[in-house]
C-alpha angles and dihedrals in degrees: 000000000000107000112215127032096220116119106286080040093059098035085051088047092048097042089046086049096046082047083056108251125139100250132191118183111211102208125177088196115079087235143011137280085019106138124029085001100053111080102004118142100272096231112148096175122136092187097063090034102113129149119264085234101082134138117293096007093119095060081043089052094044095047093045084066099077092049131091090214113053141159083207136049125178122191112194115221144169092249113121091204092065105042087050079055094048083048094058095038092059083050107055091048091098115113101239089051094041088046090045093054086048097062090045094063097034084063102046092045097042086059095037081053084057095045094051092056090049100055081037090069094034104062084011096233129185116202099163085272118162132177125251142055130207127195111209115209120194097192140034084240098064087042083064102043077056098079109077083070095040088057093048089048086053097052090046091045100232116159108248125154123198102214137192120242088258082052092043094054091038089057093042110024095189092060099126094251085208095062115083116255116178095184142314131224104222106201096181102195103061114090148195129231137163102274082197104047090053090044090063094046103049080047093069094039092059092040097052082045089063100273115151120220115206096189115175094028111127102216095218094176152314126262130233147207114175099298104352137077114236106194135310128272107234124167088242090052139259138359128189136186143140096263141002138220127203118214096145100132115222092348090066087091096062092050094042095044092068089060101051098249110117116195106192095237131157129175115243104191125228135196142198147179128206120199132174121255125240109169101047087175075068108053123094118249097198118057119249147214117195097200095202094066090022090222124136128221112207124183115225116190103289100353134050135237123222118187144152138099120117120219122191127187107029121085104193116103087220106140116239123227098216085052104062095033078071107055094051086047095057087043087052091051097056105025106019093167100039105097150349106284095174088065103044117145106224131205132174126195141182119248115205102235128189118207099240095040110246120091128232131259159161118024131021122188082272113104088225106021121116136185137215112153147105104063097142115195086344104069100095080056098043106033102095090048092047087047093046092046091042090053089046086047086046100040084055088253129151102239121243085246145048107267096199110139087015109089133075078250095087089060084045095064089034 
């Protein structure tokens, strides 16, 4: 039983299947990938993944807090659990440990990467994906602050090319030559895809290889006798099965926390907007970052998709007007006569964070419990290589790669 159909719910459900289990997905939504998965950016790229808890990023977050147009909101509030979060995140800003989380979720996207073109070729999918990635710096200060990750892209061999602004333009033509770029790190093997696109495919192949789909089924918790799960709660009844995964994005802690297992989460809301475009001579073909705003522009068939903005401390999916202000303005600034601002269909979700970065995943305390959760903004990147690792751990299979820092195991030591 996988409880959730977002993204990391319907690749689970799809890897289990393929490894030949009987497998039903128990989904409140009416369909999949509705919810964090829905309108993300889009951004599969391993080289860029990197956790939110990073040197310096506590002075960036306080000073955010006095600008109208700002990557990061906090929004202070009475809730324990956030401030114990607050606490471990401060704590984890440190560069060994920020280079050490790194270096968790590189590995585990540069094999889920792997993993996606694999199952790609196989079923030969199309899901508006396209190949390169360019981060876009402002300043000379941000190229410097740049190369700690440089020097990590160069040990794990990844192509990556620092570029000048003429290399830059040359590179992406409908760069908006009036806006400052001090420089762009060009890493040409990362890519971009609808999350939500593949999500619906894979969807259909699991469910014509024998996958149930449970939409519209409230999961309101999971029984226990002494270290098994019995069957899940749902508000249509009861569902059985002989283990259970849990992908259900930020409402994996209240499911979890019945059971006595705390998993330090908290929701960092997102937001996008998606226009059409007009000019297609414009638009960017290759995907950008502008690290500044730290919002992406993806291109997605005819339209583009805008996203970006992290917002910690608040739990209603209202969306909020400066955010998205800022998204249209960073589109503006680089591609000012792409698209139709004015008419932009806008979306926010809530990405399930972890203090230290990776997610967790594989085993619990819990005989037939299994995780796969806290992914925050990675988990469309990340989401083929954590299914394939949570059927090996299931299966009773050594992973394809090293699970340390991966498992619920490192807050259990904590």
């Amino acid at each position: 039983v996988v409880i959730g159909a977002g993204i990391i719910g319907v690749t689970t459900a799809y890897y289990l299947r393929r490894d030949g289990h009987e497998v039903t997905v128990v989904e409140r939504r009416s369909g999949v990938a509705q919810e964090t998965s829905f309108a993300n950016a889009g951004v599969m790229a391993p080289s860029y993944v990197a956790p939110w808890s990073q040197p310096g990023m506590p002075m960036k977050v306080l000073a955010y807090l006095f600008k109208a147009e700002a990557p990061i909101v906090f929004r202070p509030s009475l809730d324990p659990a956030l401030w114990r979060w607050i606490a471990r995140w401060l704590g984890e800003c440190r560069l060994e440990r920020f280079t050490r989380n790194k270096e968790r979720m590189q590995r585990l996207a540069f094999y889920s990467q792997s993993e996606l073109r694999t199952l790609r070729d196989l079923h030969r999918l199309d899901y508006e994906q396209s190949r390169g990635y360019l981060q876009l710096f402002r300043s000379e200060r941000e190229i410097e602050r740049s190369a700690v990750t440089r020097k990590m892209l160069a040990a794990l061999g990844v192509s990556h090319t620092l570029l000048t602004p003429e290399q830059a333009h040359i590179l992406e033509p409908a760069l908006h030559a009036p806006t400052r770029l001090a420089g762009a790190l060009h890493l040409p093997d990362d890519e971009t895809g609808n999350c939500a696109f593949f999500a619906q495919q894979l969807k259909e192949i699991a469910i014509n290889d024998g996958v149930q789909f449970r939409f519209n089924q409230l999961a309101l918790g999971l029984q226990r006798e002494q270290q098994r799960i019995t069957h899940l709660r749902t508000n249509h009844g009861d569902v059985r099965g002989d283990a259970y995964v849990v992908a259900a994005g930020i409402d994996s802690v209240a499911l979890l926390r019945s059971l006595r297992i705390r998993l330090p989460m908290q929701p960092v809301k997102g937001y996008s907007a998606t226009a059409a475009i007009t000019a297609f001579e414009h638009a960017p073909y290759i995907s950008v970052m502008d690290e500044t705003y730290k919002v992406a522009i993806t291109r997605m068939g005819k339209r583009l998709r805008i996203a970006g903005t992290a917002e910690l401390g608040t739990r209603g999916m209202q969306l909020r007007d400066s955010a998205l202000t800022t998204l249209i303005k960073v589109a503006q600034d680089w591609f000012p006569y792409a698209a139709s601002y004015a008419k932009s269909r806008f979306w926010v979700g809530a990405r399930p964070m972890l203090p230290d970065g990776p997610p967790v995943l594989g085993k619990t305390p819990i005989t037939n419990l299994y995780l796969n959760a806290g992914h925050g903004s990675t988990g469309w990147v990340m989401a083929c290589g954590s299914a394939r690792v949570v059927t090996e751990v299931i299966a009773g299979r050594a992973p394809a790669i090293d699970l340390s820092g991966l498992t619920l195991e490192r807050y259990a030591r904590a």
